[in-house]
N, C-alpha and C positions, 0 to 999 in steps of 0.2 A: 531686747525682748525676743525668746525664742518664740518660736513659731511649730507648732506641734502638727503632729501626724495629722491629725483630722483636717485641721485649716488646711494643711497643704492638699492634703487629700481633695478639698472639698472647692479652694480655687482652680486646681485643674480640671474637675469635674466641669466648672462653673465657665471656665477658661473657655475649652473645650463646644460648652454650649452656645456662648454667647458666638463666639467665632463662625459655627455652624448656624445659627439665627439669623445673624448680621449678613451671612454669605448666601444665605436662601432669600431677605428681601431684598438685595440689593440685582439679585440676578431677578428675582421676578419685577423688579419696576423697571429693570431697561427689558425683560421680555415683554412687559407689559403697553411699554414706551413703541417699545420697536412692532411690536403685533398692532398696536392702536394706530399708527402711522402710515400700516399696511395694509389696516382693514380701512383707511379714510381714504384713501387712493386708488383700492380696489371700487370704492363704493364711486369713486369719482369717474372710475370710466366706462360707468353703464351712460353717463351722459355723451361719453364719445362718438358709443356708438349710434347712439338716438340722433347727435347732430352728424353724423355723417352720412347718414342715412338721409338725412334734411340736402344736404350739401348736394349727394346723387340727383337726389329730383327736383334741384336748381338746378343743377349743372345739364341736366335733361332737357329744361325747359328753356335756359337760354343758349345754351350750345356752348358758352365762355365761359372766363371767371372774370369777364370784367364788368359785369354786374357789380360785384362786391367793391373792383375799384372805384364806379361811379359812385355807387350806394354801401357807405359805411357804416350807413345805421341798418342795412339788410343783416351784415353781418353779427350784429347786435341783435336783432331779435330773433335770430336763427339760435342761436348761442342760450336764450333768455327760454327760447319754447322748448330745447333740451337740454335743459341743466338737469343733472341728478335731481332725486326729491330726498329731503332729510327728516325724520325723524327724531329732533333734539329732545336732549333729557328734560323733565319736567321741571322746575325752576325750585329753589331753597323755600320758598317762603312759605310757609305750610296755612296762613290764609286764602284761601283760593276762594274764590267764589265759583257757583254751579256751572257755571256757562265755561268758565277754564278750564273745570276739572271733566267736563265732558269733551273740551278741545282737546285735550292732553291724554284723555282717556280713550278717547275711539284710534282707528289702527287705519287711518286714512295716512295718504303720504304727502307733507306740506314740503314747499318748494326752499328753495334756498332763503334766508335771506340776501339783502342788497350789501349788502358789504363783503358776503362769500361768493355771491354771484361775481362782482366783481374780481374778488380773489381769483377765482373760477379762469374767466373770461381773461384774464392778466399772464395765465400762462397755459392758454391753448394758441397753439402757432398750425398755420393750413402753407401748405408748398404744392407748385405747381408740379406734372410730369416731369419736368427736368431740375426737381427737387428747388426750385428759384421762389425764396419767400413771398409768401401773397398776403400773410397776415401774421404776424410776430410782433413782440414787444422786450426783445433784446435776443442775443443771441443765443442758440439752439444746442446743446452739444451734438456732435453726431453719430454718439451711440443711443439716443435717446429712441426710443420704441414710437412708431406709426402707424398709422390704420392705410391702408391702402383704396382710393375713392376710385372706384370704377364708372365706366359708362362704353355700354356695349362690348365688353370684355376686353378691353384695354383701358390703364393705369392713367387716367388724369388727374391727379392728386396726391398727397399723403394729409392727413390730419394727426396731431401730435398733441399730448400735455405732458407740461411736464412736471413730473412727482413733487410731491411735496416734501422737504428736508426737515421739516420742524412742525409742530403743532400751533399757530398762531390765534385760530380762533377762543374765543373768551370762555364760549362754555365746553369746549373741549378739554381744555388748558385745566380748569375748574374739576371738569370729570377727572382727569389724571390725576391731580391734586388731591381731589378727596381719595383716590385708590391708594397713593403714596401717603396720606394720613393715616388710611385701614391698614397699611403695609407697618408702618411705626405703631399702631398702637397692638396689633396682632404681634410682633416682634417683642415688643416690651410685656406683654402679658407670659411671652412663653417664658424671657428671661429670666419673671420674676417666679415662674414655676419651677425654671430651671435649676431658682439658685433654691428654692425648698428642700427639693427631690435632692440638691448634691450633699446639704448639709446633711439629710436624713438620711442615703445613701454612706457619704462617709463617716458618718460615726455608727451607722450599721458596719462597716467594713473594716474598721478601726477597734469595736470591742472588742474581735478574739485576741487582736495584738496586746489590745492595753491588757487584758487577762493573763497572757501570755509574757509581757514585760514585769508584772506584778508576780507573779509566779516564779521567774527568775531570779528576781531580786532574794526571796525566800528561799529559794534556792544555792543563790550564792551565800545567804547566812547561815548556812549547814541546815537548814530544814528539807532532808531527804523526802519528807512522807507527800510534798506537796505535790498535787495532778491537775491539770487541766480538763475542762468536759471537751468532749469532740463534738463539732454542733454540725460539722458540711465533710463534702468529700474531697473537697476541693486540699490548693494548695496548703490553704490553714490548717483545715483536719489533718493533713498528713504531719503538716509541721506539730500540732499539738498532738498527734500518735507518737512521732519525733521524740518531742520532750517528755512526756509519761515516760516513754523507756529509756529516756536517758536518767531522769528521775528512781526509777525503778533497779537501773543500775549502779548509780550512784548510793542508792541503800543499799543492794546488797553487801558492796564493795566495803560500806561503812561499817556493815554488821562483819563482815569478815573481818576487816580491820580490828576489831574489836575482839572478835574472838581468836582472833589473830594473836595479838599482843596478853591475854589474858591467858591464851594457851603457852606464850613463850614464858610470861613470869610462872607460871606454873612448875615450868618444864625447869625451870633454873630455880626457882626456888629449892627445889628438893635436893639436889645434890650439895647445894651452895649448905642450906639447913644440916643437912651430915657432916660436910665440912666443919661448919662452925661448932657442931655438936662434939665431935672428933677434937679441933682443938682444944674447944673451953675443958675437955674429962682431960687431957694432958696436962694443963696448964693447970689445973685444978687439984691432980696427983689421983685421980681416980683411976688413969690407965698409964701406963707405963709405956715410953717413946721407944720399945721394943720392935723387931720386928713387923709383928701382925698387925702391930699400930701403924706402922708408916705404910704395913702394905694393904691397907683399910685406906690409907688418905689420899694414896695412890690410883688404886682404882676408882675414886670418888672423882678426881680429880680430868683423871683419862675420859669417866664418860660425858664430864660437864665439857671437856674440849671435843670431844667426838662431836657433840649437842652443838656447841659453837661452829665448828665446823662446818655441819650439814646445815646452820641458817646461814649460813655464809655462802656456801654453795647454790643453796636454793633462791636466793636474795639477786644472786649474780645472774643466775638463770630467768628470774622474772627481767632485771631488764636488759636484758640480754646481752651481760658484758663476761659472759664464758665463752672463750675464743675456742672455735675450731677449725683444726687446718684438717680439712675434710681430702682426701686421695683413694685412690681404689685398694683396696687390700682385703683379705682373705679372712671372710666373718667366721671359719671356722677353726680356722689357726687363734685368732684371739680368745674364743670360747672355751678348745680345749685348755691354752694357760690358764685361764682363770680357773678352770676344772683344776687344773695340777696343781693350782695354792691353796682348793679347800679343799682336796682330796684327803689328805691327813686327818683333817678335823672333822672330815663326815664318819672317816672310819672308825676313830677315836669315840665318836658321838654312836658308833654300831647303826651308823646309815648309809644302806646300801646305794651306790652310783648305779647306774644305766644307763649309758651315753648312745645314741644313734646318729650320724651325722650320714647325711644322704651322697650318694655317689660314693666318690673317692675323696671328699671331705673337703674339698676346694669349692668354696661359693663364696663369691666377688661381690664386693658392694663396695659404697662414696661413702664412707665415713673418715669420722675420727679415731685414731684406735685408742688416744688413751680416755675417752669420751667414752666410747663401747665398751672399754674394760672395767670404766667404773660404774656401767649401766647393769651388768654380767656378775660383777661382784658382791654387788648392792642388791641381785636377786637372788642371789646363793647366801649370800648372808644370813637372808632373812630366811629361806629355805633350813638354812643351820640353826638358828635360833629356836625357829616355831616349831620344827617337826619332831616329833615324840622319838625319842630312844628306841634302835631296833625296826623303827620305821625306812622307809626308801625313798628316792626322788629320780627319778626318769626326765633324763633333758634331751630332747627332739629336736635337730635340724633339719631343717628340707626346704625347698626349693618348688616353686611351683609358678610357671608363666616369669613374670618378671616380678616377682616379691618373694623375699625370703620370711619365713617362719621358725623362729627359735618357740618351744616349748618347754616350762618347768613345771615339772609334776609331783605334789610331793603326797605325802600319807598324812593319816591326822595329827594335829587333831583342825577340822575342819572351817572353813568361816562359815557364818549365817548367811544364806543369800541377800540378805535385807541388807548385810555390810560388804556386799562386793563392790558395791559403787562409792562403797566412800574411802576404798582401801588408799586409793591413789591421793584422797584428801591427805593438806597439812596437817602433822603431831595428832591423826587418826590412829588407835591402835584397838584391837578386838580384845578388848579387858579378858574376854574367856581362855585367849591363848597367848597374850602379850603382857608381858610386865615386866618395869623396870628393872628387874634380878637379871633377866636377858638382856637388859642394854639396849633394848628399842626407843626410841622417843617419835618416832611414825611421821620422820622426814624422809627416809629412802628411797619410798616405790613413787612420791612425789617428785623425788629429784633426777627417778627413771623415767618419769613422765614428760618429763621438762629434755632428756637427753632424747629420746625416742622423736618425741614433735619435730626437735631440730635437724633430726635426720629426716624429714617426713614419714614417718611413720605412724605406727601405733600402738598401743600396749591396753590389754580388756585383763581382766581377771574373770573367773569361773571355776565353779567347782572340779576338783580333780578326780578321773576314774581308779586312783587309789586313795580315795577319801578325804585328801587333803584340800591342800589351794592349787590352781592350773593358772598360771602367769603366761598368753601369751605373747611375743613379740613379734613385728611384722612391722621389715624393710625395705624398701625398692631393691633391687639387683639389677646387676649388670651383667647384660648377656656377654660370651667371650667365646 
C-alpha cells in the first residue's frame, strides 16, 4: 500500500505535534512536582521559626536545656503550639452541608492534622552550642540548613528540619493527581486538535502539487496548452510560474517544429516536383535529352543539394556538433578573400564594391577561419542575389574598444521593417525581393546566426543608407 503525499505530509505534521505536547506536560508535572515540594517546605518553615523563638524563651527561663531532657513531653508541646497552620483543599464530595461549607469557605488558618504534626515533629532535630544532638530521630546530614538559637548574643543552639523528598500526605498526593489528570486530558484535547489542523493543513499544502502532478501528466501526453493558476508567492507559485513557462515553451517549440517540417516539405517539394516533371516529358518524348534538357535537371538538381546542404548545416549547428578550432587570425585578411571570390560576379552583376577596412587592415580576433569564411560568404551571397543590377554594396570594417564591426550595405531593393526581425528566421524569405529563380530557400543568414553566437557575438539587420539591407556583424577582438 503506498502511502501518498498528504498522509505523509500530515503524520509528520501530527508527529511533530504530539512530540511537542507530550514534552510540554511531562516537563510541567515534574515543574509542577518539584514547585509543590518547594512550596510545602517553604510553608514548613514558618513553624521553625515560631518554635525557635519558643525554644529562646525556655532556654531564657531555665538557663539549660536540660529541661527538655527531663521533660519530653515539654519538647512536644513546644513543637504542637508552633507547628505551621494549613489550609487544605476542600474535599471531592460535593454534598456538603452549611456548617462545612462555611468551615472550608472562611480564610481562618486551621492547624495541622495529627498525623502531619507527627510527620512534622519526626524530622525536626534541635543541637546544642557544640552542635551535640538534644533531639533527633536518626541521623542528620551535615549540609542540612539551621536556624541558629540565641541567648544574650551568643549561639546556644541550632534548630533544623529536614526537607521533605517526596509528597506523602493523602490529599496532597490527591491534589497532584488530579493536576496530572488536567495535564492528560489538556494534552489529549490539543492532540486531538492537532491531528484536525494537520489533515486540513496537509491536503491544503498538497493541492497545488496534486494540480501540478495532474498537469504534468498532460503534459507528458503532448498536451502543450495546459497551465496551472498561481495561487501564493511562495515556493509553489514560483514552481507553478516554473511550469506555465516551461509549458509555454514547450508549445512554441511544437509549433515551430511544425512549421518546421511543413516549411522543409515545402522547400523539397518544389525542386523534387521539376525533377519528376523534367523526367516523365523525357520519358514521355515530349522533350528531347538534349543539351538544355540535362542542363535544366542539372540545375534542379544543384539547388535541391544546396537545400540539403544548408539543413544539414544548420541541424549541426542547433546541436552543436560543428566543430571549431577557434585561433587568433586576421578578420580582415579572411574578408578581403571572400571579397576576391565575389568580386567577379558583382561586376558581372554591374555592382559596384566599396570596401573600407580600418587602419592598415590588420584586426585580430579568436575565431574559426573556415567558420568566418563561410559566415562572409553566406552574406555576400545573399548581397549578390537580392541587390538590383547597377546597384552597389559598401562593406565596413572597424574596430572600436574591444569588438570588431564588419558592415554590408547594399541598394535596393529594400526589406520592410516589419521583416527585419524575421530575416535571421528558418526558410524566411521577403517574397518582394526573394525567389526561388535566385536560388534562396532562407537558411543562410540563419546559419550566420548560429556562426556568429559561437563566436560570441552578434549579428542585427537594419535598413541600409543606400536603400537596401544593412547586415551588421560584431566580434570580440584581441588587443595586440
Amino acid at each position: 500500500m503506498k502511502i501518498g503525499v498528504t498522509h505523509k505530509l500530515f503524520l509528520v505534521i501530527l508527529t511533530a505535534a504530539i512530540l511537542a505536547v507530550v514534552s510540554s506536560a511531562l516537563i510541567m508535572q515534574w515543574s509542577l512536582s518539584r514547585g509543590f515540594l518547594a512550596f510545602v517546605n517553604s510553608m514548613e518553615k514558618k513553624g521553625i521559626s515560631q518554635l525557635a523563638a519558643e525554644l529562646e524563651e525556655s532556654y531564657r527561663t531555665e538557663q539549660s536545656w536540660d529541661f527538655l531532657r527531663r521533660d519530653p513531653a515539654r519538647w512536644r508541646h513546644l513543637v504542637m503550639a508552633s507547628l505551621p497552620d494549613a489550609v487544605p483543599p476542600p474535599p471531592e464530595d460535593k454534598i456538603l452541608s452549611d456548617v462545612s461549607r462555611k468551615h472550608f469557605d472562611d480564610d481562618k488558618p486551621r492547624p495541622l492534622p495529627p498525623h502531619l504534626a507527627r510527620q512534622f515533629d519526626q524530622r525536626l532535630f534541635l543541637l546544642d552550642a557544640n552542635r551535640m544532638a538534644l533531639i533527633d530521630h536518626g541521623k542528620v546530614p551535615p549540609d542540612t540548613a539551621t536556624t541558629s538559637l540565641r541567648f544574650q548574643g551568643k549561639v546556644i543552639g541550632y534548630l533544623g528540619l529536614l526537607p521533605r523528598t517526596n509528597i506523602s500526605d493523602e490529599p496532597q498526593r490527591r491534589f497532584l493527581k488530579e493536576q496530572r489528570m488536567a495535564f492528560v486530558l489538556v494534552a489529549g484535547v490539543v492532540v486531538l486538535l492537532s491531528a484536525i489542523v494537520s489533515l486540513l493543513l496537509a491536503r491544503r499544502l498538497v493541492r497545488p502539487l496534486r494540480v501540478l502532478a495532474q498537469a504534468t501528466h498532460q503534459l507528458a501526453a503532448g498536451s502543450f496548452t495546459v497551465r496551472v493558476p498561481v495561487t501564493s508567492h511562495d515556493e509553489l507559485g514560483l514552481l507553478a510560474n516554473d511550469f506555465n513557462a516551461l509549458a509555454l515553451a514547450l508549445e512554441k517549440s511544437e509549433l515551430t517544429r511544425r512549421h518546421w517540417v511543413a516549411d522543409i516539405s515545402h522547400e523539397l517539394r518544389t525542386p523534387l516536383a521539376i525533377l519528376l516533371g523534367e523526367i516523365e516529358a523525357l520519358q514521355d518524348g515530349i522533350r528531347q535529352p538534349n543539351h538544355a534538357a540535362i542542363h535544366s535537371l542539372h540545375s534542379e538538381v544543384l539547388r535541391l543539394s544546396r537545400l540539403v546542404d544548408d539543413l544539414y548545416q544548420i541541424s549541426l549547428s542547433d546541436v552543436g556538433a560543428l566543430t571549431y578550432k577557434k585561433n587568433e587570425l586576421d578578420l580582415a585578411a579572411v574578408l578581403s578573400e571572400c571579397i576576391g571570390v565575389y568580386r567577379a560576379e558583382f561586376l558581372s552583376k554591374k555592382i559596384s564594391l566599396k570596401e573600407e577596412i580600418a587602419g592598415e587592415g590588420v584586426v585580430i580576433v579568436f575565431g574559426d577561419q573556415e567558420r568566418l569564411h563561410q559566415l562572409f560568404t553566406n552574406v555576400l551571397d545573399n548581397a549578390l542575389k537580392y541587390t538590383d543590377s547597377g546597384g552597389k554594396l559598401e562593406i565596413v570594417l572597424q574596430q572600436f574598444g574591444t569588438m570588431v564591426a564588419v558592415d554590408f550595405m547594399d541598394s535596393a531593393p529594400a526589406v520592410p521593417s516589419s521583416d527585419l526581425n524575421k530575416l535571421f528566421a528558418r526558410l524566411y524569405r521577403v517574397e518582394s525581393s526573394r525567389n526561388r529563380s535566385n536560388g534562396g530557400a532562407g537558411l543562410g543568414l540563419s546559419i550566420c546566426r548560429n556562426i556568429v553566437e559561437a563566436h560570441e557575438g552578434s549579428i542585427t539587420a537594419q535598413g541600409s543608407p543606400h536603400g537596401g539591407l544593412w547586415i551588421r556583424i560584431e566580434l570580440p577582438g584581441v588587443r595586440v
